[in-house]
Backbone bond lengths (Angstrom), bond angles and torsions (degrees), N, CA, C in turn:
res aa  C-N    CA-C-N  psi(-1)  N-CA   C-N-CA  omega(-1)  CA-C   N-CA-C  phi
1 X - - - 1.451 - - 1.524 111.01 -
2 X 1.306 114.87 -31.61 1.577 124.21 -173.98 1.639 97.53 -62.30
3 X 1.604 93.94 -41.11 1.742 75.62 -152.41 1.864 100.57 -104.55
4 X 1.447 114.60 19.29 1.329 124.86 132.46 1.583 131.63 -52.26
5 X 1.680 93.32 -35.70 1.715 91.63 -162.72 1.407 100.76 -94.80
6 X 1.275 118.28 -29.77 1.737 135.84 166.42 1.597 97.51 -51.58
7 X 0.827 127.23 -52.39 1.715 120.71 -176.02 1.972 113.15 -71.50
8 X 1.026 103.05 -26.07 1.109 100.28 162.06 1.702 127.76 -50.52
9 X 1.305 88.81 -63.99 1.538 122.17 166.95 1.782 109.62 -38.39
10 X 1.322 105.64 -56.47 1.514 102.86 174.51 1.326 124.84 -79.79
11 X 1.566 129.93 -9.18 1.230 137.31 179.48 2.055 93.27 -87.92
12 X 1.327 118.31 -26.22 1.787 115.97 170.77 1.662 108.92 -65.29
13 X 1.173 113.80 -26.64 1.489 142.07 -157.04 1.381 99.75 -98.60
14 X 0.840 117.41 -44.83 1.747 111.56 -178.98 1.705 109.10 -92.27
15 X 1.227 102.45 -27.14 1.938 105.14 163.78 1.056 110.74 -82.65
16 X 0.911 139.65 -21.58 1.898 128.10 170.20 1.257 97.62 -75.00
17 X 1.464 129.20 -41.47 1.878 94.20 -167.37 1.586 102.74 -101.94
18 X 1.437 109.46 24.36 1.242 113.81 172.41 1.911 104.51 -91.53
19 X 1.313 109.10 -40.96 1.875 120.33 178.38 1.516 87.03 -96.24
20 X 1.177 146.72 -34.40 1.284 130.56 -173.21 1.924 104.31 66.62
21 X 1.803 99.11 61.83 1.410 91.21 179.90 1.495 90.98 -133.86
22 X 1.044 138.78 127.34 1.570 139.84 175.71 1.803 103.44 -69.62
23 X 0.905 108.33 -17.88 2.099 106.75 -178.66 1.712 93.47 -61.13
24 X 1.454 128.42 -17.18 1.726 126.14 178.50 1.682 103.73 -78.42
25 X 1.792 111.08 -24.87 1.768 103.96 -170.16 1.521 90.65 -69.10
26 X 1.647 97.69 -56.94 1.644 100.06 177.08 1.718 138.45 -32.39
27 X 1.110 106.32 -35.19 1.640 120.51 178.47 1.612 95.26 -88.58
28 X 1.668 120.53 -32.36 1.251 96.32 -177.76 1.700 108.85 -72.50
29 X 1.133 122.75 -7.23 1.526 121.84 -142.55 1.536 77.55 -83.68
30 X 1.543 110.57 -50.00 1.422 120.17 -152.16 1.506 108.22 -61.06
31 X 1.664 102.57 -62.09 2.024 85.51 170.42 1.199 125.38 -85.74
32 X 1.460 111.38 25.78 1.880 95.96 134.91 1.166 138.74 -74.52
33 X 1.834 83.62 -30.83 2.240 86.80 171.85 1.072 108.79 -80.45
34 X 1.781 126.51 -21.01 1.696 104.40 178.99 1.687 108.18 -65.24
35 X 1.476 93.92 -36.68 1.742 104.02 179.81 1.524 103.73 -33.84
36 X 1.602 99.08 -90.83 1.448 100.70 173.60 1.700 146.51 -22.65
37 X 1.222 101.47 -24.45 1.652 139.31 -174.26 1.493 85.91 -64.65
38 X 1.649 95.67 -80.50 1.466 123.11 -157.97 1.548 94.34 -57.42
39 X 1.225 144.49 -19.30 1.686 146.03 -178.77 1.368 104.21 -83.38
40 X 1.437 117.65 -23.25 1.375 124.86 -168.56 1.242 103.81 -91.48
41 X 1.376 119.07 -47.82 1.264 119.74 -167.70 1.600 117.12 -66.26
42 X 1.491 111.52 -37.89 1.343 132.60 -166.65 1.589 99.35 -76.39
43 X 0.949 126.97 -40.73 1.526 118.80 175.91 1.472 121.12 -103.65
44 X 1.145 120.59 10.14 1.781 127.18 172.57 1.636 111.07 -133.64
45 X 1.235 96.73 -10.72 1.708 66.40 -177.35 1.517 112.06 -145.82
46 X 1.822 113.58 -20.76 1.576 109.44 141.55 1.827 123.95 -79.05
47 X 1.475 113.02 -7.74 1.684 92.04 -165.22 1.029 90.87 91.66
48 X 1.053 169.54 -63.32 1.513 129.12 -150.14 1.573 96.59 111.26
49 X 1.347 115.91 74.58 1.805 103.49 -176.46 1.544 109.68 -122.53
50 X 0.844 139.31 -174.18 1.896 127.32 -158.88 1.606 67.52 -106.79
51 X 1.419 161.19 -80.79 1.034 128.93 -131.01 1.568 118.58 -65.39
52 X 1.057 113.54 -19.77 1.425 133.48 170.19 1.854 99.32 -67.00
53 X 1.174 114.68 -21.49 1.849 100.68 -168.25 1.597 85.31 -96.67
54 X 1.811 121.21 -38.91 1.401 89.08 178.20 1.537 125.95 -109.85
55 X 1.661 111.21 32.79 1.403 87.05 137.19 1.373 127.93 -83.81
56 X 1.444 116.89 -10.34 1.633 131.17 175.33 1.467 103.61 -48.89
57 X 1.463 109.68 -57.68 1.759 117.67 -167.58 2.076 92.63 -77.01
58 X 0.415 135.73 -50.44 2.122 125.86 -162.80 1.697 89.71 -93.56
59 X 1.237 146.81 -22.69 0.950 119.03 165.94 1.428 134.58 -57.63
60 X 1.168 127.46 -54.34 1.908 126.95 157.05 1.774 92.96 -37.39
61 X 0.660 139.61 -35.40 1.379 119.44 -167.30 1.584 108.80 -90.19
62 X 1.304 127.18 -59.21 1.126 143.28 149.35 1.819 96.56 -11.73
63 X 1.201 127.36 -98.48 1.094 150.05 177.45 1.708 109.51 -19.20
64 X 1.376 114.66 -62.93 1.570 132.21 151.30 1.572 98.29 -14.67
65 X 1.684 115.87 -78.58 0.964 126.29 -147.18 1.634 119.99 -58.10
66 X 1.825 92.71 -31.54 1.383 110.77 -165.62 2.024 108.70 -81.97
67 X 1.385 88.20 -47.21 1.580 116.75 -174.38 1.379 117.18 -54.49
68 X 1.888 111.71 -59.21 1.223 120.07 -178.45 2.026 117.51 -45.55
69 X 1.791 105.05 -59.17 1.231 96.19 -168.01 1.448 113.01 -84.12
70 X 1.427 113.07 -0.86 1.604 110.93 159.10 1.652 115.71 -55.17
71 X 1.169 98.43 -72.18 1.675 120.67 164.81 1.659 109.91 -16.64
72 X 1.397 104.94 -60.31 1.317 99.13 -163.76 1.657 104.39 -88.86
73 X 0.645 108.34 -13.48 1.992 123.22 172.62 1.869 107.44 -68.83
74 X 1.251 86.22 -44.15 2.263 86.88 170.93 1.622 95.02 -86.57
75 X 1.212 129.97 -37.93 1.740 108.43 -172.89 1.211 112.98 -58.30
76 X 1.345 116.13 -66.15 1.987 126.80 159.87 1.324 109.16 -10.13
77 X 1.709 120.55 -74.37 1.765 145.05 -171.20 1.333 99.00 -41.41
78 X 1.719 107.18 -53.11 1.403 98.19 -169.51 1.606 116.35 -94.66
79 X 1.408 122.24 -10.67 1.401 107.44 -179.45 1.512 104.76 -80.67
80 X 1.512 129.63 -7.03 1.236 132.00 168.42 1.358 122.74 -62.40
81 X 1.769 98.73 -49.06 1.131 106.25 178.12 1.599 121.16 -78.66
């Protein structure tokens, strides 16, 4: 699952210096802390429960889904502007 959510991370990473827009470092920055969140939460404060492991696994993806066409909706806005 780790190295699911790490690949996420590098597919934000390889589209930013593909549009050359830093708002992709930014979205990456952000689901690392949800990442991290979700690592925190799952071992301190539910126990450790499989629903807690899969929001771990569909979240990077989830997140992808939400992040990416935001991202590219401010790069557009602003190379117009």
């Amino acid at each position: 699952m780790l190295i699911y959510s790490l690949a996420s991370y590098v597919v934000l990473i390889v589209l930013r210096n593909k549009l050359a827009s830093s708002i992709y470092l930014v979205a990456a920055g952000i689901m690392l802390a949800l990442d991290g969140y979700t690592l925190y939460s799952m071992h301190f404060r539910q126990g450790g429960g499989s629903t807690a492991a899969l929001v771990l696994f569909y979240l990077p993806t989830v997140k992808l889904l939400l992040v990416l066409p935001l991202a590219f909706v401010v790069s557009k806005v602003r190379k117009v502007n």
